[in-house]
C-alpha positions in Angstrom: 14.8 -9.4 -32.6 16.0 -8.7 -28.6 13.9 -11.6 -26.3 11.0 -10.2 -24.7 10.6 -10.0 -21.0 7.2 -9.4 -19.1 6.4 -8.2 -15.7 3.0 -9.4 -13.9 2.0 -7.0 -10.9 -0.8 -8.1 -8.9 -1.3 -5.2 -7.0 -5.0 -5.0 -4.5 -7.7 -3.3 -7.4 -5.8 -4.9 -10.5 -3.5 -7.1 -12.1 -1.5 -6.2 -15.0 1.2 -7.1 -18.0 3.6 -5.6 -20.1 5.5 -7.9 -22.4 8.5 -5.8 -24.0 12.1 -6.2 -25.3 12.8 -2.6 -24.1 12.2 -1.2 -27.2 9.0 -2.2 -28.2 6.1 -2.7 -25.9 4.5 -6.0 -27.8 1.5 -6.2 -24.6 0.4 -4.1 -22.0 -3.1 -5.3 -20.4 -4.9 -4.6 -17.1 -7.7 -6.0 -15.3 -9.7 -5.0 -12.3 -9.6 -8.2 -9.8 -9.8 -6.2 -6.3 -7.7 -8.7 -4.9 -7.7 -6.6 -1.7 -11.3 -7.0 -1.4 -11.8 -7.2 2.4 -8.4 -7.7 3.5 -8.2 -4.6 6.0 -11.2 -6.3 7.8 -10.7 -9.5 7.6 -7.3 -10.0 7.4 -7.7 -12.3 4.8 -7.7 -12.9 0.8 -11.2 -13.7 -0.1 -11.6 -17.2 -2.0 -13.4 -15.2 -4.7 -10.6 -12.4 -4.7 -8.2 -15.1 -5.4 -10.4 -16.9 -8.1 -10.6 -13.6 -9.7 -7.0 -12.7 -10.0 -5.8 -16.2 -10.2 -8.2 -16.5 -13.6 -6.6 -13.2 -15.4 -3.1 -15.0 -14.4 -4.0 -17.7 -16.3 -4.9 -15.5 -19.6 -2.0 -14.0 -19.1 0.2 -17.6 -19.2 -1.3 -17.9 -22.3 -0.2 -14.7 -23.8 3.2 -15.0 -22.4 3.3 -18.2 -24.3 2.3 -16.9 -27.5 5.4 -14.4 -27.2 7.4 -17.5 -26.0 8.6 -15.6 -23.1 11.2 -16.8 -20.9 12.5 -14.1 -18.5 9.3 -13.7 -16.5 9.1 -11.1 -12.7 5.7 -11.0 -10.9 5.2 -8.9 -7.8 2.3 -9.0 -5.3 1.8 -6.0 -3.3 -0.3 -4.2 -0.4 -3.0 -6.9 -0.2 -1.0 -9.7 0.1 1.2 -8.7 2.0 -1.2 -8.1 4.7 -3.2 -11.4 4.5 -2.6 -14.0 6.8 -3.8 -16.7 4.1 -1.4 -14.8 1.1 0.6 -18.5 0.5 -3.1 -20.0 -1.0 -2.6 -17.1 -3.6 1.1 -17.1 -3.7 1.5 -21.4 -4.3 -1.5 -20.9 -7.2 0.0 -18.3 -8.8 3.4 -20.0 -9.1 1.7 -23.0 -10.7 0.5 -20.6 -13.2 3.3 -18.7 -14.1 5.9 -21.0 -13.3 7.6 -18.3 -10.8 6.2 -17.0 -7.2 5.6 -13.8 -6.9 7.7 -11.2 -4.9 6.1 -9.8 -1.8 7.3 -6.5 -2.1 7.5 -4.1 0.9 6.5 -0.6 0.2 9.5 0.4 -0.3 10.5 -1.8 -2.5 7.4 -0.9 -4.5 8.6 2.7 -4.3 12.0 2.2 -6.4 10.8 -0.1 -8.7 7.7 2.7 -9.6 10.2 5.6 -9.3 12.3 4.0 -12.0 9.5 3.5 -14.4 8.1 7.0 -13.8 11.2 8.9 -14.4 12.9 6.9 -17.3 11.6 9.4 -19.9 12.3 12.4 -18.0 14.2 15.4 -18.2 16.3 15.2 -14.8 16.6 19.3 -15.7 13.0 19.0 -14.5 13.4 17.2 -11.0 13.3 17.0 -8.3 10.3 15.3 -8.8 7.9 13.6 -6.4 6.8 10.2 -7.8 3.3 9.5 -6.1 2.3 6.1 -6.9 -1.9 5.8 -5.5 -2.9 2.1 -5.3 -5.4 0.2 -3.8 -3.9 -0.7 -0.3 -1.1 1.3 -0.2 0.3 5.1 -1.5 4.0 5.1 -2.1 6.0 8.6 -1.9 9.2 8.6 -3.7 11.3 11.8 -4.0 14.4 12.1 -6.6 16.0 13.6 -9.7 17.8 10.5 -11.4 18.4 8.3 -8.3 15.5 7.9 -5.0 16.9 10.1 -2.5 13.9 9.4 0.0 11.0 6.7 0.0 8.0 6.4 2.4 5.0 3.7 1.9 1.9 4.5 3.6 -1.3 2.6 4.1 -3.7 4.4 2.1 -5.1 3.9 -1.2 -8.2 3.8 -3.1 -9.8 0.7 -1.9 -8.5 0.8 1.8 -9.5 4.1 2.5 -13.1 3.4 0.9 -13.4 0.5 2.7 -12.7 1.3 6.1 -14.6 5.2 6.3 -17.2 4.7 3.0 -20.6 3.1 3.8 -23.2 5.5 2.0 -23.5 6.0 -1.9 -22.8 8.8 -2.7 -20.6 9.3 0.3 -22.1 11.4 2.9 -19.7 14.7 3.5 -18.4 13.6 6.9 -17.0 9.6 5.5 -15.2 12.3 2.5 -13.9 14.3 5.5 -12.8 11.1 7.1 -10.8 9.9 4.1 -8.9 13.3 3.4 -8.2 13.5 7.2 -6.7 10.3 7.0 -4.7 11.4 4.1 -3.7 14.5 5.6 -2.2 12.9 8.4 -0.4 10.3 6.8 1.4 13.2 4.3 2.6 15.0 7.0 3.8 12.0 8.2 5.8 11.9 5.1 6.9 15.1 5.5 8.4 14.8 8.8 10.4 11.6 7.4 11.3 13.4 4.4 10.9 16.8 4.8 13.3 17.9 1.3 9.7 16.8 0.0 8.7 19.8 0.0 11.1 20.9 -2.5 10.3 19.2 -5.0 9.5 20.8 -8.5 7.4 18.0 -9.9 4.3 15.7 -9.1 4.6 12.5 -11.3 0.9 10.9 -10.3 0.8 6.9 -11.6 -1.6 4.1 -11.4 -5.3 4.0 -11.6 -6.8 6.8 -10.0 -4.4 9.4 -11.1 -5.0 8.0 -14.8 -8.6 7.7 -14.4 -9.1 11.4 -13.4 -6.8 12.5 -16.7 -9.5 10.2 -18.7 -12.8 12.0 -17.0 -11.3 15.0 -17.4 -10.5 14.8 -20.9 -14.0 13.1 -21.5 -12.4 10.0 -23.2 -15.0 7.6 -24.5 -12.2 5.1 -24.8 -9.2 4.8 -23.4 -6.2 6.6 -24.9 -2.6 5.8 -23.7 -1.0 8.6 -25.8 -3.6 11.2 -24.5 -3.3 10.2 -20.9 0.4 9.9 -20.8 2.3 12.8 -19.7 -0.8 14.5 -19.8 -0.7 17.5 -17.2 -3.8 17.8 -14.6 -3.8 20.5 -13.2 -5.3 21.3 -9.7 -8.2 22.9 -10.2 -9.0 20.2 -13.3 -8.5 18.0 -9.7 -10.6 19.9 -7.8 -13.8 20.1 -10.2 -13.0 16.1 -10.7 -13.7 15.2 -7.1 -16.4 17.9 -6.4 -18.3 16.3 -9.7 -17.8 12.8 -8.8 -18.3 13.1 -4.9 -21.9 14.3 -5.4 -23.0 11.1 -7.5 -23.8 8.0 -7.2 -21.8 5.1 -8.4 -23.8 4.9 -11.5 -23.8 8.3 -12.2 -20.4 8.1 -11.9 -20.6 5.4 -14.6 -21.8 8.1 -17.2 -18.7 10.1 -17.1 -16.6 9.5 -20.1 -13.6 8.1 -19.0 -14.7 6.2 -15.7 -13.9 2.4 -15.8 -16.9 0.2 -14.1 -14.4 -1.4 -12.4 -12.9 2.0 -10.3 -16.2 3.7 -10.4 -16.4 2.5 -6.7 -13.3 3.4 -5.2 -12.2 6.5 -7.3 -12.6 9.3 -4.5 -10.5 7.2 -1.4 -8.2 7.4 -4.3 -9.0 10.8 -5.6 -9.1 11.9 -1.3 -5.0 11.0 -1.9 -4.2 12.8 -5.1 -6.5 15.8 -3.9 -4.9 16.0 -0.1 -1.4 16.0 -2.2 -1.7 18.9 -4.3 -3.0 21.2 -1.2 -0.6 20.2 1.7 2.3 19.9 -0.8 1.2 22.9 -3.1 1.6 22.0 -6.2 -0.6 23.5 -9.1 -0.1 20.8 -11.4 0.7 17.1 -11.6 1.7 14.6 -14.6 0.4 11.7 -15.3 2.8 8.7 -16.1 1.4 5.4 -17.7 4.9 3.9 -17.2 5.4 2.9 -13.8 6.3 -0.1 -11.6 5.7 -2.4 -14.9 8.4 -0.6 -16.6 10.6 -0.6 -13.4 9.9 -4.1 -13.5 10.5 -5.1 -17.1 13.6 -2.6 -17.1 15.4 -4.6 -13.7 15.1 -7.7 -16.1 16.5 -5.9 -19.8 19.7 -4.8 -17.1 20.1 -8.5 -16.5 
């Protein structure tokens, strides 16, 4: 049996595991811990953010020691890197695991997320445009088998709900707000990268993106294999955010598919994914499960 190796991402709306020898994917978990909770305001890690992300880290010591694993990378991303107190979170976490996270910059982030995304793809398919929607921060990564342009922006699902979103549902004009944002920020990225626009394929990763495959499939329960590679297609997108920007939070709730924990957030997220497909024109976009985790676990199996 190969030795297993996890990666530990504590990104700003979750933190997540995979424990896997590169063949065999023996955990992959996620919690919501909206460790970015309040950070573009205050400019600082709540005590209760940290007590919520700090706790899953310690269920995850736990499983790491039932695997008895001893190659070990955690990353911290948007959130932290923007809080002025990120060393109390940093210092608590390395007791914990035994390692300190890396405070990634985005573009850091990007690679590591590209690699995942495109491992099982056919480069006959690229160039393809790995859009990776988290909670502080959006990364745009454009290649075929190697990055051949990167941008991080600072947008994602909580950030942009926290800074334009104040009414449940959203009134049309805070919605407005958080595509214009968007929109401004993507043609920023086309101006820095402007082969962008030549890309043949959307890979969509992380929460949103894979909570919008769920609602639309009307999943019950969540399904790796059907979410996966599955293929949204814009319109699917379209009907998604039109549904979900007219409800309330708990009528969000009733959609099969919507996680309690994104419920909240989903549409600064969805504002991204949405603003994407129009200025960028494509018609359909893949979802990938495997992502900066795999990147992650894969830097380590190179080792």
């Amino acid at each position: 049996m190969l030795e297993p190796v996890a990666a530990i991402d504590c990104g700003s709306n979750s933190t997540r595991l995979l424990v896997t020898d590169g063949f065999e994917t023996f955990e992959r978990q996620m919690r919501i811990t909206r460790l970015g909770a309040g950070v573009d305001a205050s400019g600082l890690l709540s005590s209760a953010a940290i007590s919520r992300s700090t706790s899953v880290l310690e269920e995850f010591r736990l499983v790491l020691d039932s695997y008895d694993v001893k190659r070990v990378r955690s990353i911290a991303t948007s959130a932290v890197r923007d809080a002025e107190n990120k060393d109390e979170f940093l210092d608590t976490a390395e007791k914990i695991l035994g390692i300190r996270p890396e405070l990634l910059t985005g573009v850091q982030e990007g690679r590591l997320s590209f690699r995942g995304a495109t491992e099982g793809l056919d480069p006959e398919e690229g160039p393809f445009l790995v859009l990776d929607i988290g909670g502080g921060s959006t990364e745009f990564v454009l290649g075929t088998t190697e990055v051949e342009g990167i941008q991080s922006c600072d947008i994602g699902c909580v950030r942009l709900t926290e800074q334009w979103v104040d009414h449940d549902p959203p009134l049309p004009e805070e919605l407005l707000a958080c595509l214009s944002v968007a929109e401004a920020h993507i043609a920023e990225v086309i101006r820095e990268i402007p082969e962008i626009t030549s890309a043949r394929k959307l890979v969509g990763l992380a929460g949103t993106v894979s909570c919008v495959a769920a609602v639309e499939q009307g999943l019950a329960n969540y399904d790796r294999d059907l979410i996966h590679h599955f293929t949204l297609k814009k319109d699917a997108v379209e009907d998604v955010f039109r549904t979900l920007s007219s409800e309330s939070q708990s009528q969000r709730l009733e959609n099969p598919g919507m996680e309690e924990g994104r419920a909240d957030v989903i549409l600064g997220g969805l504002c991204v994914l949405v603003k994407v497909m129009r200025q960028l024109k494509f018609e359909e976009c893949l979802v990938s499960e495997e992502d900066i985790l795999d990147g992650l676990a894969a830097s380590q199996l190179d080792a």
